[in-house]
Backbone as a printed PyTorch tensor [residue, N CA C, xyz], in Angstrom:
tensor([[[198.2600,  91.0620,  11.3640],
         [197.2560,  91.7000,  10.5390],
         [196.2470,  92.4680,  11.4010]],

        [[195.1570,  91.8690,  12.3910],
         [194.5150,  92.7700,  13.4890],
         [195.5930,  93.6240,  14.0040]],

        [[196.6180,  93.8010,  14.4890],
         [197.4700,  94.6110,  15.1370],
         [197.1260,  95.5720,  14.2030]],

        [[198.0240,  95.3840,  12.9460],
         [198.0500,  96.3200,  11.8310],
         [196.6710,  97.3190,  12.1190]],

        [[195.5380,  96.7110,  11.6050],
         [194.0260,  97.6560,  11.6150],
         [193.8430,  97.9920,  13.0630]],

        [[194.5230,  97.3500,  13.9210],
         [194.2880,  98.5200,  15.5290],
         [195.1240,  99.7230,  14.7360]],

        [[196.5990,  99.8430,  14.7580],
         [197.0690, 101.0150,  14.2330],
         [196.6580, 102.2030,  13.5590]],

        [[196.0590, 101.3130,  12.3820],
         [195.1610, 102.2760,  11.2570],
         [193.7760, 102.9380,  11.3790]],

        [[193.2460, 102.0410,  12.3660],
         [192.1560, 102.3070,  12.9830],
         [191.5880, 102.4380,  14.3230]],

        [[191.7800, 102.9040,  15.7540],
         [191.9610, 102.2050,  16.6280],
         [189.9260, 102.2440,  16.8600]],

        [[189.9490, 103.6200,  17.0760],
         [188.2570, 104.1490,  17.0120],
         [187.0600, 103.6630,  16.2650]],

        [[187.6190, 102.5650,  15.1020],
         [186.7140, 102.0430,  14.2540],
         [185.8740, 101.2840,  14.6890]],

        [[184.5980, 100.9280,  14.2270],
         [184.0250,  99.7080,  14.9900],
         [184.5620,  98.1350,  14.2890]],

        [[184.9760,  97.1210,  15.3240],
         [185.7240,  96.3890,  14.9300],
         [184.1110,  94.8120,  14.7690]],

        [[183.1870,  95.6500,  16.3400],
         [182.4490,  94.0930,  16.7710],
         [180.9690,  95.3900,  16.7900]],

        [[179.9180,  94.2150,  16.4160],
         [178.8250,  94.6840,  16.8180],
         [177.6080,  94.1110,  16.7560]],

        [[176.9160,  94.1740,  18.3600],
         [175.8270,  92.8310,  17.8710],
         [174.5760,  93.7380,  18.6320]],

        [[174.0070,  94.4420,  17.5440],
         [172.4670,  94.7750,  17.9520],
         [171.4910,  94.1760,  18.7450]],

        [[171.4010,  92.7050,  18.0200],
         [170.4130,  92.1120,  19.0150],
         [170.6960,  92.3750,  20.8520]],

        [[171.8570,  92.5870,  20.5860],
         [172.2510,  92.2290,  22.2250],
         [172.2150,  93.6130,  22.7190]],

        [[171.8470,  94.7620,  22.0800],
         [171.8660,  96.4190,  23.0900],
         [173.0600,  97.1900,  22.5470]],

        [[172.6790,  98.5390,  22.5050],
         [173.6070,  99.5620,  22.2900],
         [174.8720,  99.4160,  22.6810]],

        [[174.9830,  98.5540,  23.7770],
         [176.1160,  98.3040,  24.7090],
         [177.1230,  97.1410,  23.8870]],

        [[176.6440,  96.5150,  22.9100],
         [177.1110,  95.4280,  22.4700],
         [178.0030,  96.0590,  21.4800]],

        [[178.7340,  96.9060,  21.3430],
         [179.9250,  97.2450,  20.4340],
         [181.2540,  97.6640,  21.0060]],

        [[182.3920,  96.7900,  20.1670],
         [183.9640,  97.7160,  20.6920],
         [184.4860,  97.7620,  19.0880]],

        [[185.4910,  99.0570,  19.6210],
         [186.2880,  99.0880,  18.6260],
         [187.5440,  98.4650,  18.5290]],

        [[188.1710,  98.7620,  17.6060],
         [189.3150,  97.6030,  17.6180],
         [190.3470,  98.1590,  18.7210]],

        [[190.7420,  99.2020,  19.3450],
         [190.8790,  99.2590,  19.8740],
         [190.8150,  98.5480,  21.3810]],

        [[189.5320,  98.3400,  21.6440],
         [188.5930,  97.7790,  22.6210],
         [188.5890,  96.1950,  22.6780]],

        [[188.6240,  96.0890,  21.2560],
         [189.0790,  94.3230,  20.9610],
         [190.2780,  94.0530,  21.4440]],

        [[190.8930,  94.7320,  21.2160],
         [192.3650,  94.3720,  21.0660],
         [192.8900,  94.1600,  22.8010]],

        [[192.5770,  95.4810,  23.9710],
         [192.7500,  95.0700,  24.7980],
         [191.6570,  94.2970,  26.0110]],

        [[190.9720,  93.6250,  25.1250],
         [190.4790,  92.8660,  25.6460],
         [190.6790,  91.3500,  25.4320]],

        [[191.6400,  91.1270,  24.7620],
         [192.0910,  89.7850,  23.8980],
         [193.4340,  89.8510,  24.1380]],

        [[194.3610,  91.1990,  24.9720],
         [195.3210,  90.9750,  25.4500],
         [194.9980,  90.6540,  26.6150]],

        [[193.6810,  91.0750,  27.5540],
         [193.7010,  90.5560,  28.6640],
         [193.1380,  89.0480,  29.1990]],

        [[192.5060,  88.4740,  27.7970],
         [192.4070,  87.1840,  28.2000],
         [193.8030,  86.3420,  27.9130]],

        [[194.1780,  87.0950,  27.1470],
         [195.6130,  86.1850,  26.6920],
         [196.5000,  85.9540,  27.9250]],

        [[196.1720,  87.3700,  28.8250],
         [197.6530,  87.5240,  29.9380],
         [196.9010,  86.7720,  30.7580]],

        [[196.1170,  86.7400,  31.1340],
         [195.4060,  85.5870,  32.0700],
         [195.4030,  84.1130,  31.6940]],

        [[195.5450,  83.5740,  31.1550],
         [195.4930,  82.1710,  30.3120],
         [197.0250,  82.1670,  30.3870]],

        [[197.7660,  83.0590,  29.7360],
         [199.1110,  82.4700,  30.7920],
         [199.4170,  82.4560,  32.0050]],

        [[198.8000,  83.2620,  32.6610],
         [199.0040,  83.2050,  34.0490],
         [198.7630,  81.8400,  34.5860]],

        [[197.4280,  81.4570,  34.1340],
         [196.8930,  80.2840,  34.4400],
         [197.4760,  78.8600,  33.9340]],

        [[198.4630,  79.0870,  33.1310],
         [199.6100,  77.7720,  32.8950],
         [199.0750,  77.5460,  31.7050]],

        [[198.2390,  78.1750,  30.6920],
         [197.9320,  77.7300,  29.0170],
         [199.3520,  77.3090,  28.4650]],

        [[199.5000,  76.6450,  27.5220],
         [200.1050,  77.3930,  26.7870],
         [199.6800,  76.6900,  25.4510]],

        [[200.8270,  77.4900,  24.3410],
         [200.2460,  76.8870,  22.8990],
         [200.1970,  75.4630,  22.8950]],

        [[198.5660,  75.4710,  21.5550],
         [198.7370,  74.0400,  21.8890],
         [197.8300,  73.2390,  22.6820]],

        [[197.2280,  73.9420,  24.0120],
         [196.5970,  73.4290,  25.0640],
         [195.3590,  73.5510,  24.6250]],

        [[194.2340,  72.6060,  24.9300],
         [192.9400,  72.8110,  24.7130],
         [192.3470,  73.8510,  25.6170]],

        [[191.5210,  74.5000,  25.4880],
         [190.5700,  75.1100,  26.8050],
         [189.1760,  74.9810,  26.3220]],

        [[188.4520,  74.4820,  27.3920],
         [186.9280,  74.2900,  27.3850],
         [186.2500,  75.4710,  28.1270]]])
């Protein structure tokens, strides 16, 4: 479903947190490879499904 609205949208704003500065927004785009790059790291690091992380 997020995949899907990256497709449809990539430029959209997906996140946005004022309090925190102009700087505090991505689009889904921006989400997206940033949640592939914690993902590829967390496997790297031996996660896998299933595993807790603190």
């Amino acid at each position: 479903l997020f995949e899907e609205q990256v497709d449809r949208s990539p430029d959209a704003p997906a996140l946005s947190a004022p309090e925190a500065g102009a700087d505090a927004r991505l689009t889904y785009r921006e989400l997206d490879e940033r949640a592939n790059r914690l993902a590829r790291w967390l496997v790297a690091a031996g996660v896998a499904p299933g595993d807790r992380v603190a």
